[in-house]
Backbone as CSV, one residue per row, in Angstrom:
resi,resn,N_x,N_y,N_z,CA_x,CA_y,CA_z,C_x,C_y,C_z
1,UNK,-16.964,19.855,1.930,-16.651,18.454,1.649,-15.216,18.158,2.091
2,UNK,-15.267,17.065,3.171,-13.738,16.701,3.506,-13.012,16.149,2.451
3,UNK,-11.357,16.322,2.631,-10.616,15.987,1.680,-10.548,14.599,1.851
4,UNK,-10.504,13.393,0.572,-10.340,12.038,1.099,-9.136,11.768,1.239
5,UNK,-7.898,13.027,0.984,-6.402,12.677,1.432,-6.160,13.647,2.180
6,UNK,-5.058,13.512,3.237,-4.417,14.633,3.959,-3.247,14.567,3.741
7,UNK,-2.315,15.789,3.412,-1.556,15.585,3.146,-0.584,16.916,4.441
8,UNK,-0.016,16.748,4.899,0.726,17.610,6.181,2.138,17.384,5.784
9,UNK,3.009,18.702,6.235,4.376,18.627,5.568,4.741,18.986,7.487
10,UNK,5.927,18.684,7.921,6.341,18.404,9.366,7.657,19.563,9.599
11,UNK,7.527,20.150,10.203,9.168,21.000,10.030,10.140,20.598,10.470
12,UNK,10.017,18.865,10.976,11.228,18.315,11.520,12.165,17.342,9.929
13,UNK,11.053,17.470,8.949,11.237,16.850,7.766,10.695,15.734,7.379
14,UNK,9.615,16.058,7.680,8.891,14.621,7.109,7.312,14.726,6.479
15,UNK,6.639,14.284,5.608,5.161,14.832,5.010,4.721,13.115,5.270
16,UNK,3.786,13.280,5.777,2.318,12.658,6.261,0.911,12.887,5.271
17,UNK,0.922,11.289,4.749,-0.111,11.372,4.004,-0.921,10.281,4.529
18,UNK,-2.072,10.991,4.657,-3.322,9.861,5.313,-4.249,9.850,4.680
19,UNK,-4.809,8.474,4.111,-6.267,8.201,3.364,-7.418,8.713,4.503
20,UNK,-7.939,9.355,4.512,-9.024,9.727,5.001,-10.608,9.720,4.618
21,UNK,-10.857,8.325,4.726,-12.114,7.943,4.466,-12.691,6.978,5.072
22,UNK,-12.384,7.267,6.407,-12.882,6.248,7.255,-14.341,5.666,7.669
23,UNK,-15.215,5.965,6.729,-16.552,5.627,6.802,-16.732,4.446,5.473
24,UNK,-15.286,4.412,4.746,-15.735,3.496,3.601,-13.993,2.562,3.359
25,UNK,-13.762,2.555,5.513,-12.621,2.121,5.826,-11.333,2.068,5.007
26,UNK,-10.966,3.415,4.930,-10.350,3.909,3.948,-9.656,3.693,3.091
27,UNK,-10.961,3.104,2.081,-10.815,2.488,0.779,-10.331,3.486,-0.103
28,UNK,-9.632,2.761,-1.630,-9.131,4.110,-1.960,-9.844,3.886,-3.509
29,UNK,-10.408,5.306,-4.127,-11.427,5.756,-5.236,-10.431,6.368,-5.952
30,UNK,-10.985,7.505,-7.289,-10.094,7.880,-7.916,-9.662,9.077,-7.042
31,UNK,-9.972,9.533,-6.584,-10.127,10.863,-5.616,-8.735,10.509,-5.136
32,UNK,-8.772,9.549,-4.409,-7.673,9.134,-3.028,-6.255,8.856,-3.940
33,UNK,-6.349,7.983,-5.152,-4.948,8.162,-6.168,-4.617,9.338,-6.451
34,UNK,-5.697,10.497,-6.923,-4.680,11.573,-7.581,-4.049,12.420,-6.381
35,UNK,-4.757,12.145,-5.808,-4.275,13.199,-4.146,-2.825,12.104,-3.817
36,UNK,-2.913,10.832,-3.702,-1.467,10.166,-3.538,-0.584,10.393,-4.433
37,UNK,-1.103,10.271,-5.557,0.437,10.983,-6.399,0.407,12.548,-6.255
38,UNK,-0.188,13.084,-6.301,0.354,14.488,-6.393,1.229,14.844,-5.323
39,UNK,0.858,14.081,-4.016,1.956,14.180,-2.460,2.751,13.641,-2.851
40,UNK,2.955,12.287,-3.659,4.480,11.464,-3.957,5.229,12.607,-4.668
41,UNK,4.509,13.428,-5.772,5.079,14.289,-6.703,5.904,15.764,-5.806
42,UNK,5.164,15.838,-4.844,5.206,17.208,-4.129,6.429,16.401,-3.103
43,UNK,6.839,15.199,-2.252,7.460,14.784,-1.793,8.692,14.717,-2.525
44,UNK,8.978,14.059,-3.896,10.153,13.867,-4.690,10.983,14.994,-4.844
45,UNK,10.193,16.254,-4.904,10.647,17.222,-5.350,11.100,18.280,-4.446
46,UNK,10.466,18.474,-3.029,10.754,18.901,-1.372,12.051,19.020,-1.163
47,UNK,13.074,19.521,-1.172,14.015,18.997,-0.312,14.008,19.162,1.127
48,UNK,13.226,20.056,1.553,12.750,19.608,2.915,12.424,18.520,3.456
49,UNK,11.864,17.449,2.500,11.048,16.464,3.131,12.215,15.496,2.885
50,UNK,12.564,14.872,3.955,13.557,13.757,3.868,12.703,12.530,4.546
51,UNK,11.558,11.952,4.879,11.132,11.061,4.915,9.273,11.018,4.487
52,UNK,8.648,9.799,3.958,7.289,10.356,4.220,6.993,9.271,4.528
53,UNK,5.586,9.473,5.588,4.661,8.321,6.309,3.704,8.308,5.872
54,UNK,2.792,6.958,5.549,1.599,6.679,4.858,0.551,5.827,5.820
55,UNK,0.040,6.702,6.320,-1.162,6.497,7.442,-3.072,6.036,6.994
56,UNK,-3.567,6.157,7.835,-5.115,6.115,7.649,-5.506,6.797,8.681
57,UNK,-7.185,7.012,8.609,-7.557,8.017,9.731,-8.076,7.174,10.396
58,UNK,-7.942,7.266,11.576,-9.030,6.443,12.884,-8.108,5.321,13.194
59,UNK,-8.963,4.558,13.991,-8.076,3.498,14.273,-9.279,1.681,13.852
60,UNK,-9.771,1.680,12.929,-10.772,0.760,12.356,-9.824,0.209,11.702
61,UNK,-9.211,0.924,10.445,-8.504,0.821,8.909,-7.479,1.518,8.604
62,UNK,-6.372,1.140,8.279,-4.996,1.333,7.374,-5.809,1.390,5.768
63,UNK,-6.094,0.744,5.471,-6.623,1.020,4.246,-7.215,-0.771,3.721
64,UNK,-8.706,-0.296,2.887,-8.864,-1.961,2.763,-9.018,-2.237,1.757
65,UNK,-8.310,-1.742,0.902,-7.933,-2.384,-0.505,-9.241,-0.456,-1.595
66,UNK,-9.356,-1.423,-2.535,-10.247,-0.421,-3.410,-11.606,-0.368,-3.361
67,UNK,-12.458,0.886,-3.498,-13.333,0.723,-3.246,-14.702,0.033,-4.503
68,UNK,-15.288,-0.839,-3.450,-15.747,-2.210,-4.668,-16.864,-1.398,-4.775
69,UNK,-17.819,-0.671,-3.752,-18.653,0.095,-4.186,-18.475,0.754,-5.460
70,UNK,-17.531,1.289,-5.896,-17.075,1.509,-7.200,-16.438,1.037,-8.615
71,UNK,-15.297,0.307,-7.995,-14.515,-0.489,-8.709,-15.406,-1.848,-9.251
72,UNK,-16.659,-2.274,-8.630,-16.935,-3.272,-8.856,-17.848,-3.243,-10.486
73,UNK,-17.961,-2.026,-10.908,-18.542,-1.753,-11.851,-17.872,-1.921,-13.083
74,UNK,-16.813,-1.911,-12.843,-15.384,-1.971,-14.195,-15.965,-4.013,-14.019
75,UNK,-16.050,-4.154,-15.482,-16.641,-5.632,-15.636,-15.942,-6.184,-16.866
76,UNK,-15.004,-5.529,-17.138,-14.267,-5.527,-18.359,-12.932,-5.742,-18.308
77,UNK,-12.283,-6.398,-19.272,-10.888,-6.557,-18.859,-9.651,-4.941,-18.872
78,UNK,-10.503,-4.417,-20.263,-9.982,-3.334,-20.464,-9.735,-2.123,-19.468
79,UNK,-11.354,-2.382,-18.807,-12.028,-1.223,-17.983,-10.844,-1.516,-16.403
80,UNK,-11.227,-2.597,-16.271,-10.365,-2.692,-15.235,-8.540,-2.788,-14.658
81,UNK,-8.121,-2.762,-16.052,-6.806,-2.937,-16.438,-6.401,-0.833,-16.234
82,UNK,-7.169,-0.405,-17.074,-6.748,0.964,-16.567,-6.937,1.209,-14.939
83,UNK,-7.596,1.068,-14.035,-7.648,1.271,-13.174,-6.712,0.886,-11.790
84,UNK,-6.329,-0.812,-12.459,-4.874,-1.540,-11.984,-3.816,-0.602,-12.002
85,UNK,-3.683,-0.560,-13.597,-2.242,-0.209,-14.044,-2.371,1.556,-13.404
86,UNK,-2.729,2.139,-13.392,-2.953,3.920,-12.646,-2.348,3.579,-11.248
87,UNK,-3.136,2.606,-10.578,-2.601,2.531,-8.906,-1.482,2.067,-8.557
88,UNK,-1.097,0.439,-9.710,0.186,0.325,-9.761,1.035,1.225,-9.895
89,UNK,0.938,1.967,-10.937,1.809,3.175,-11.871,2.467,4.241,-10.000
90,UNK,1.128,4.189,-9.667,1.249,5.147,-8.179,2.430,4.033,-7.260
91,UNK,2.143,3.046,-7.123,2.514,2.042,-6.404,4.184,2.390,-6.670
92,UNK,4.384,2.394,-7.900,5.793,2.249,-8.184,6.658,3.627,-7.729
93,UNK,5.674,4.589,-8.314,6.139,5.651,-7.861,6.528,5.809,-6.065
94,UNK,5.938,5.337,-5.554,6.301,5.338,-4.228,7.431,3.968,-3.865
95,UNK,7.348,3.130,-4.332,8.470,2.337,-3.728,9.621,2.954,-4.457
96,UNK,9.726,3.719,-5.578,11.196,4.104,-5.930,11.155,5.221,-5.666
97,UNK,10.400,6.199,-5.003,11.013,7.542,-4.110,11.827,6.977,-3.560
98,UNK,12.868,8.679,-3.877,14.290,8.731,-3.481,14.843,8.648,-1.895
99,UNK,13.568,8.540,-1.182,13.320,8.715,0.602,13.056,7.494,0.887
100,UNK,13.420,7.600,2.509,12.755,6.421,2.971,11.434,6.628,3.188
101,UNK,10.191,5.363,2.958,8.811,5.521,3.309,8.513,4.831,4.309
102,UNK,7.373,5.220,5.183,7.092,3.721,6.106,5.181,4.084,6.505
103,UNK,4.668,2.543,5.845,3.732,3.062,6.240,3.299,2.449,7.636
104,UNK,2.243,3.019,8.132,1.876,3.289,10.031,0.569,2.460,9.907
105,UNK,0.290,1.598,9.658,-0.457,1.042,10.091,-1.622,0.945,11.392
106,UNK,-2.369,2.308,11.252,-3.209,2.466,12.166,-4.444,1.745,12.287
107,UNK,-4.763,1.054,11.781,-5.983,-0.245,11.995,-5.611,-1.035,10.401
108,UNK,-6.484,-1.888,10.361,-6.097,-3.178,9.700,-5.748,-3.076,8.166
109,UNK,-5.039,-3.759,7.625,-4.848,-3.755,6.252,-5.233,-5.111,5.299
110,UNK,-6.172,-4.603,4.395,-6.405,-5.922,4.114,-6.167,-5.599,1.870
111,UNK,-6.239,-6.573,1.120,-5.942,-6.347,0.333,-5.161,-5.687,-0.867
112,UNK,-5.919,-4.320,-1.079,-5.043,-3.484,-1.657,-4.360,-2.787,-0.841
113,UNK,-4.785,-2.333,0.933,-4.340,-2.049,1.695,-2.817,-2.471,1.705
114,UNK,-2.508,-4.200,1.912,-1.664,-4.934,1.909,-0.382,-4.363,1.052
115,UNK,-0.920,-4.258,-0.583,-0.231,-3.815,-1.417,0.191,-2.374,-1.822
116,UNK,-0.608,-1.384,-0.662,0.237,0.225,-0.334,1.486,-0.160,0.444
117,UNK,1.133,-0.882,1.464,2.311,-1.447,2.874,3.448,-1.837,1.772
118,UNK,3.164,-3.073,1.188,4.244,-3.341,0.388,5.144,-2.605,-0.184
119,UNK,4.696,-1.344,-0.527,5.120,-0.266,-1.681,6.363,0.669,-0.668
120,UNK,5.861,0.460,0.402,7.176,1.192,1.399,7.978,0.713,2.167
121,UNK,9.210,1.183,2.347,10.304,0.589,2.883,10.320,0.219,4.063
122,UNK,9.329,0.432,5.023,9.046,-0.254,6.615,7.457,0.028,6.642
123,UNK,7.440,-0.836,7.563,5.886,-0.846,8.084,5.841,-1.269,9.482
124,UNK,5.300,-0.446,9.888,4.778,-0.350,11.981,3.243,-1.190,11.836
125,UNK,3.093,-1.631,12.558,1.282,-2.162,12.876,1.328,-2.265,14.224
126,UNK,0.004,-1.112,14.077,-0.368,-0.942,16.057,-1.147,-2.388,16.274
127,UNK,-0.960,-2.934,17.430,-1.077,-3.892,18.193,-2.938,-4.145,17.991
128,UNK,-2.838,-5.699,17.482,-5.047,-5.834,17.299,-5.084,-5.979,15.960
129,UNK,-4.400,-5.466,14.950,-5.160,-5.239,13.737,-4.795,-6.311,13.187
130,UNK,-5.605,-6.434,11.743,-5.410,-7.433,10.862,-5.031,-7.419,9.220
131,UNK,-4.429,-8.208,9.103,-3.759,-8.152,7.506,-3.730,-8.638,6.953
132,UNK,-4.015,-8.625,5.868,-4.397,-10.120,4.879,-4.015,-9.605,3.307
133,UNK,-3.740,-10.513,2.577,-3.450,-10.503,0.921,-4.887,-10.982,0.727
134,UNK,-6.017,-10.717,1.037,-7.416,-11.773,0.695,-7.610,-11.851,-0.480
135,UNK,-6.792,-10.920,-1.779,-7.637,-11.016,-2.680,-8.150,-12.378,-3.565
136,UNK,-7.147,-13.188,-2.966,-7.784,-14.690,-3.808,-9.251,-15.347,-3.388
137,UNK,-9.276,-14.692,-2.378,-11.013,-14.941,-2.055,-12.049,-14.335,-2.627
138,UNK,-11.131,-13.096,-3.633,-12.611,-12.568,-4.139,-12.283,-13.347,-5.934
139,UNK,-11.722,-14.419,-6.177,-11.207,-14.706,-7.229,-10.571,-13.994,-8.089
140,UNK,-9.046,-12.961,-7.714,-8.293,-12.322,-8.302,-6.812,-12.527,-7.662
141,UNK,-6.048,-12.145,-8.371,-4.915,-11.611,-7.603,-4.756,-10.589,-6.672
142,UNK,-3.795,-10.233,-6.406,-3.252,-8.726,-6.373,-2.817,-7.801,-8.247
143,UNK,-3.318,-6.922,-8.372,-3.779,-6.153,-8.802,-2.502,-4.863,-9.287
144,UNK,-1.852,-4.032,-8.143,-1.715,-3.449,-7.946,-0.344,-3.089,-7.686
145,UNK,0.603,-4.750,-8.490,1.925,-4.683,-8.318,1.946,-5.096,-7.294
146,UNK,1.139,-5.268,-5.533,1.602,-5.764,-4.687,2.401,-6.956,-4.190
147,UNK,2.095,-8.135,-5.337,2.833,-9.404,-5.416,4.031,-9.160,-5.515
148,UNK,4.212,-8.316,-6.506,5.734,-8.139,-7.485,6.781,-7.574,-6.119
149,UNK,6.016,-6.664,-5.794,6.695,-5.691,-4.398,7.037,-6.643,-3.104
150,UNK,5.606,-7.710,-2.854,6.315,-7.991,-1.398,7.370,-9.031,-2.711
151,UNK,7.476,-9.721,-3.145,8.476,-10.613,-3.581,10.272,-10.081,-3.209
152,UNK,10.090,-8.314,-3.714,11.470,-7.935,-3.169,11.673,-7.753,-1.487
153,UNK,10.371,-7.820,-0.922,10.843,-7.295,0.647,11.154,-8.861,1.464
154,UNK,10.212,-9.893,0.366,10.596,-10.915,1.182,11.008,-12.191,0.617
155,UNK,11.437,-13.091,1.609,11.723,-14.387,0.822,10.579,-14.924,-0.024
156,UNK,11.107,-15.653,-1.209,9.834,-16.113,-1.871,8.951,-16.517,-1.776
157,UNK,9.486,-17.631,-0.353,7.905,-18.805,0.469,7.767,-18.126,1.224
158,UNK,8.074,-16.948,1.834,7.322,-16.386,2.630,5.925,-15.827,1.945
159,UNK,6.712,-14.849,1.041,6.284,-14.395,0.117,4.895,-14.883,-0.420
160,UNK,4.749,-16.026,-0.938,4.052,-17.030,-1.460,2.906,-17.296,-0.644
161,UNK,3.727,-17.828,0.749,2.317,-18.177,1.547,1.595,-17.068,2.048
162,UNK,1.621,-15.698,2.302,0.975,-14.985,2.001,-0.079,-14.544,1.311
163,UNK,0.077,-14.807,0.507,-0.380,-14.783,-1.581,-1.406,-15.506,-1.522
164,UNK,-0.540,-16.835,-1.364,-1.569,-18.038,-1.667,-2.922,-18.277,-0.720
165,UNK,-2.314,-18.167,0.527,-3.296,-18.544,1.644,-4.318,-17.539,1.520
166,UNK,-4.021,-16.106,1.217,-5.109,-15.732,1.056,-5.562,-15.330,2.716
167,UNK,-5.228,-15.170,3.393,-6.198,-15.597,4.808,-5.101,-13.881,5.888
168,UNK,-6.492,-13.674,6.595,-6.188,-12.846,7.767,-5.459,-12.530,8.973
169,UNK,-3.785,-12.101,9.359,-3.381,-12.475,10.016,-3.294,-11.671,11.391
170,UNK,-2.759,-11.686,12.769,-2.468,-10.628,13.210,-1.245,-9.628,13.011
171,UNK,-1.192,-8.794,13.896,-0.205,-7.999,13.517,1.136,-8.629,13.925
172,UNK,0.916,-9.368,14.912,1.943,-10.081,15.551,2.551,-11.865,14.770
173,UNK,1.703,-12.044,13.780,1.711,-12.658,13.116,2.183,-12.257,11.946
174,UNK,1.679,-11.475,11.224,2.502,-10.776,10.438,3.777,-10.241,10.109
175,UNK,4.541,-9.881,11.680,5.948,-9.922,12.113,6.271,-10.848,11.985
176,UNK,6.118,-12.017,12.224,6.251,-13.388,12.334,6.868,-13.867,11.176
177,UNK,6.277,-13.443,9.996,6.342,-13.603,8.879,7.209,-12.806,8.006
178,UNK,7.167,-12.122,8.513,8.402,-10.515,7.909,7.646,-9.442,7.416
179,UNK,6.372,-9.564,7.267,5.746,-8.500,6.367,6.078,-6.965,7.261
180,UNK,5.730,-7.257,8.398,5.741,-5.989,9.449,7.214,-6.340,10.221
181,UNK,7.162,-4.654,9.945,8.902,-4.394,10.605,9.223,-4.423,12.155
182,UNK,7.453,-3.741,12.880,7.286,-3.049,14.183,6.498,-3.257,14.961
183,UNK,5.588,-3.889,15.851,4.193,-3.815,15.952,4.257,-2.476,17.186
184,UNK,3.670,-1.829,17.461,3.317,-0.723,18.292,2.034,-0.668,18.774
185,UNK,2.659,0.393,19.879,1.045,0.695,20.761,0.537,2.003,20.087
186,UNK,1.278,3.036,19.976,1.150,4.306,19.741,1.201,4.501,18.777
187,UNK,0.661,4.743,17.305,1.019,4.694,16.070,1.726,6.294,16.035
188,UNK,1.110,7.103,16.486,1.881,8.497,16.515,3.349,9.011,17.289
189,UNK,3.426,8.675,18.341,4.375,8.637,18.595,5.367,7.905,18.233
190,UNK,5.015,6.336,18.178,6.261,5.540,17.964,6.711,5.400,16.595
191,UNK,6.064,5.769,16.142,6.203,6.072,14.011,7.283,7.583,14.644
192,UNK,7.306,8.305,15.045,8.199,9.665,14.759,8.992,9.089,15.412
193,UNK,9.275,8.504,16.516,10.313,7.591,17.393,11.232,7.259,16.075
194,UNK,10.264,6.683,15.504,11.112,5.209,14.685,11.910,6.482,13.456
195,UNK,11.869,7.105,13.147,11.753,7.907,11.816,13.008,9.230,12.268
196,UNK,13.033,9.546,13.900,13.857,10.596,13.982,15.430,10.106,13.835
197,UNK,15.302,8.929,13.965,17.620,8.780,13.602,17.178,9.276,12.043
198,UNK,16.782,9.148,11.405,16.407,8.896,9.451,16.754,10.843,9.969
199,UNK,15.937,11.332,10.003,15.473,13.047,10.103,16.732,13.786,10.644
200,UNK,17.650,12.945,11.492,19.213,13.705,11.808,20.032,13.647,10.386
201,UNK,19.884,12.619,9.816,20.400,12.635,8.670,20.653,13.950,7.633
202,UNK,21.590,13.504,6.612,21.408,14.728,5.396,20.678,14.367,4.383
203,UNK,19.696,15.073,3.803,18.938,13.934,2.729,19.642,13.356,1.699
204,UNK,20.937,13.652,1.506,21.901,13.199,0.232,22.223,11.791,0.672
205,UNK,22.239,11.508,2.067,22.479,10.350,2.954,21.829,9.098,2.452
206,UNK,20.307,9.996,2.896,19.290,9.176,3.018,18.946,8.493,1.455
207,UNK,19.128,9.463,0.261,18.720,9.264,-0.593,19.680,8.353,-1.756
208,UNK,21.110,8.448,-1.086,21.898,7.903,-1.681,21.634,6.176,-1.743
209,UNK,21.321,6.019,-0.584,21.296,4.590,0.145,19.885,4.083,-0.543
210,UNK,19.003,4.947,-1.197,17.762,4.277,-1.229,17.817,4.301,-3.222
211,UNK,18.594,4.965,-3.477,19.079,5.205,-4.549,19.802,3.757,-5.099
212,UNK,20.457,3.374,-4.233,21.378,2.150,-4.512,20.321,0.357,-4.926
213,UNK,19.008,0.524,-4.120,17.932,-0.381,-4.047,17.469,0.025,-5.266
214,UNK,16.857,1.231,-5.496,16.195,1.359,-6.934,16.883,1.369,-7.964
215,UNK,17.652,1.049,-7.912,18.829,0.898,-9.250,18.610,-0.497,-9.295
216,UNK,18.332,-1.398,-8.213,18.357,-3.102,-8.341,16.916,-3.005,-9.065
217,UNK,16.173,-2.244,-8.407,14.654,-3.149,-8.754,14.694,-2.650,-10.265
218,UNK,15.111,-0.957,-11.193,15.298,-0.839,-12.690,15.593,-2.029,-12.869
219,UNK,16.685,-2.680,-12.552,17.489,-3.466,-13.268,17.083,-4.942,-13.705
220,UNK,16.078,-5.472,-12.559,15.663,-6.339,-11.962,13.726,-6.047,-12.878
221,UNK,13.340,-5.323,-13.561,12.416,-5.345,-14.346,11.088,-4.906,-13.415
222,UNK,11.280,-4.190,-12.500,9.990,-4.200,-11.600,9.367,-3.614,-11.978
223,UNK,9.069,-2.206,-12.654,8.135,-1.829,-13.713,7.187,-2.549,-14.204
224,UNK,8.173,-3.723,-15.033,7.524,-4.151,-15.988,6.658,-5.385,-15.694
225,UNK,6.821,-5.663,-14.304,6.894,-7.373,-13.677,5.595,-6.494,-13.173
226,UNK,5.516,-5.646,-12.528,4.449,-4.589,-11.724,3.240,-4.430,-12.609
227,UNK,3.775,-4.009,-13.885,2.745,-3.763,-14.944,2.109,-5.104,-15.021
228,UNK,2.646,-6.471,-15.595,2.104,-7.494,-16.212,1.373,-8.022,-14.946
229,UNK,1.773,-7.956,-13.696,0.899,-8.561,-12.989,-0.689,-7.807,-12.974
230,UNK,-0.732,-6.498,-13.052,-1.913,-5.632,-13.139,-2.543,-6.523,-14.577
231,UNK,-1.719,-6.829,-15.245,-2.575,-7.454,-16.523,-3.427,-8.954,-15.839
232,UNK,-2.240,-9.357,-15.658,-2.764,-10.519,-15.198,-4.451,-10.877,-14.665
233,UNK,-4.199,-9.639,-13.360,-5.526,-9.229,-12.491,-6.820,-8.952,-13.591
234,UNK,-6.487,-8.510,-14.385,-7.631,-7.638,-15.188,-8.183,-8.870,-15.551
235,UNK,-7.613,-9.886,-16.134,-8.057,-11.080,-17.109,-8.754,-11.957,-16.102
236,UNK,-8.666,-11.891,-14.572,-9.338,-12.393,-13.941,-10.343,-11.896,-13.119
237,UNK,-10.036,-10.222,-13.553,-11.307,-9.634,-13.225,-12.783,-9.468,-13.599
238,UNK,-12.355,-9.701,-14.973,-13.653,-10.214,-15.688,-14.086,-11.312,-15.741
239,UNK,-13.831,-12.498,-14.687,-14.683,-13.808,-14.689,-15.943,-13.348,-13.946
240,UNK,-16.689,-14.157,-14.459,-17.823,-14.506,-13.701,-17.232,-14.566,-11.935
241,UNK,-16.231,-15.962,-11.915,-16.128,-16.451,-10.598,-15.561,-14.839,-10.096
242,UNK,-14.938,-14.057,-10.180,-14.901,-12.698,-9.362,-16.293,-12.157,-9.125
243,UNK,-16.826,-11.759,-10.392,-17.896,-10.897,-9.917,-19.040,-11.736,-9.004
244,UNK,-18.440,-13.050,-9.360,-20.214,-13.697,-8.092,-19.619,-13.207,-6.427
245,UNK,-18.179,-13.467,-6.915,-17.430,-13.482,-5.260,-17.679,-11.771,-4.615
246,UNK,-17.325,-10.583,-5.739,-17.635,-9.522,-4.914,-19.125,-9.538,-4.519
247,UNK,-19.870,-9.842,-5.553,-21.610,-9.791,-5.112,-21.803,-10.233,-3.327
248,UNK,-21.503,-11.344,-3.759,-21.632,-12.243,-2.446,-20.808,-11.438,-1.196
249,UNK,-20.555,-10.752,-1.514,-19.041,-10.049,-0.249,-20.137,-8.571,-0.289
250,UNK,-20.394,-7.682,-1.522,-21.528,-6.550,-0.983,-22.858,-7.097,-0.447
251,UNK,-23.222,-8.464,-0.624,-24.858,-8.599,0.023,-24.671,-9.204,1.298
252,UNK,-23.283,-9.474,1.874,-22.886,-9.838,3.046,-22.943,-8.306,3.721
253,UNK,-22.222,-7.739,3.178,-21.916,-6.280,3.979,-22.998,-6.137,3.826
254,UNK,-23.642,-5.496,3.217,-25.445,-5.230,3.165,-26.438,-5.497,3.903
């Protein structure tokens, strides 16, 4: 049985973690969280590893949020509030590693996808793909702290119209907007391109500087702003108007 995470450590200093589930466009289950934190955990603690990249396998999907084949079963506010607050909980953990992160955007990001991207300090998107905050189309928020997160990477109305619109953009559009740092041809090469000035560095460097940001967002309540929005989600996860909207979205795929 393949692993649904990969996790590769680099001897130039850097660990590579890729959702690998590209047959269920690498949506992420409980499987795919504990394998992401345990690499965030195994990353924090490395001092070898002075940067990490957050990939997908293939070139279809970056990641497309959670998997509803599963998740769609939590019908409860409760039920689904643990499952928020766990990925958030992950979420946070990765935007306040002590490293720089960047995730690589190897095919499209859509939803919760959206809100991994958010969680790291740059983001590349190879050239074609698509990105979207959709979750207001399935009648929810973001879920997953992702609101709370892009709010610090970007201006507010940027921010906002994102959110709100709800809607699919390109990658080049997405730059447009600020979400994406890079768009690329090569996700492999030009991701280590982008990442080797970071890797000359000393990690005391690197970590000092990223050290100085997570001291704003403690300060600045993102935890807690991260947490309540996962609440938020839950209370609208249990409407009706969600669950008709995922139905209608699995008998489409179907």
């Amino acid at each position: 049985m393949k692993d649904a995470c990969l996790i590769e450590k680099n001897e130039r200093g850097y660990m590579k973690i890729t959702i690998n589930r590209p047959e269920k466009r690498n949506a992420i289950n409980l499987e795919v969280m504990e394998l992401i934190d345990g690499a965030l955990e195994m990353a924090a603690q490395d001092e070898s590893v002075k940067v990490v990249i957050l990939t997908g396998t293939g070139k279809d999907a970056f990641c497309s949020g959670g998997d509803l084949s599963v998740f769609h079963k939590l019908r409860t506010e409760e039920d689904s509030f643990a499952m928020l607050s766990k990925m958030g909980g992950i979420l946070y953990k990765l935007a306040v590693l002590p490293k720089p992160t960047i995730a690589v955007l190897n095919g499209s990001a859509v939803g919760g996808g959206c809100e991994i991207a958010s969680a790291c300090d740059f983001r590349l998107a190879r050239e074609g793909i698509r990105i979207g905050f959709v979750q207001g189309t399935l009648g929810i928020t973001t879920g997953w702290g992702g609101a709370s997160l892009l709010y610090e990477k970007l201006p507010a109305g940027a921010a906002m119209e994102l959110l709100l619109g709800a809607e699919i953009h390109s990658a080049e559009g997405a730059k447009e907007k600020g979400f994406i740092d890079h768009v690329i041809m090569n996700t492999e090469s030009e991701s280590t391109a982008f990442i080797s000035s970071f890797l000359e560095k000393e990690l005391g460097v690197l970590s000092a500087y990223k050290e100085l940001l997570i001291a704003k967002w403690k300060q600045s309540g993102l935890k807690e702003r991260m947490e309540q929005e996962s609440r938020q989600c839950a209370k609208l996860w249990a409407t009706d108007a969600h669950h008709h909207a995922v139905d209608r979205f699995l008998n489409r795929k179907g």
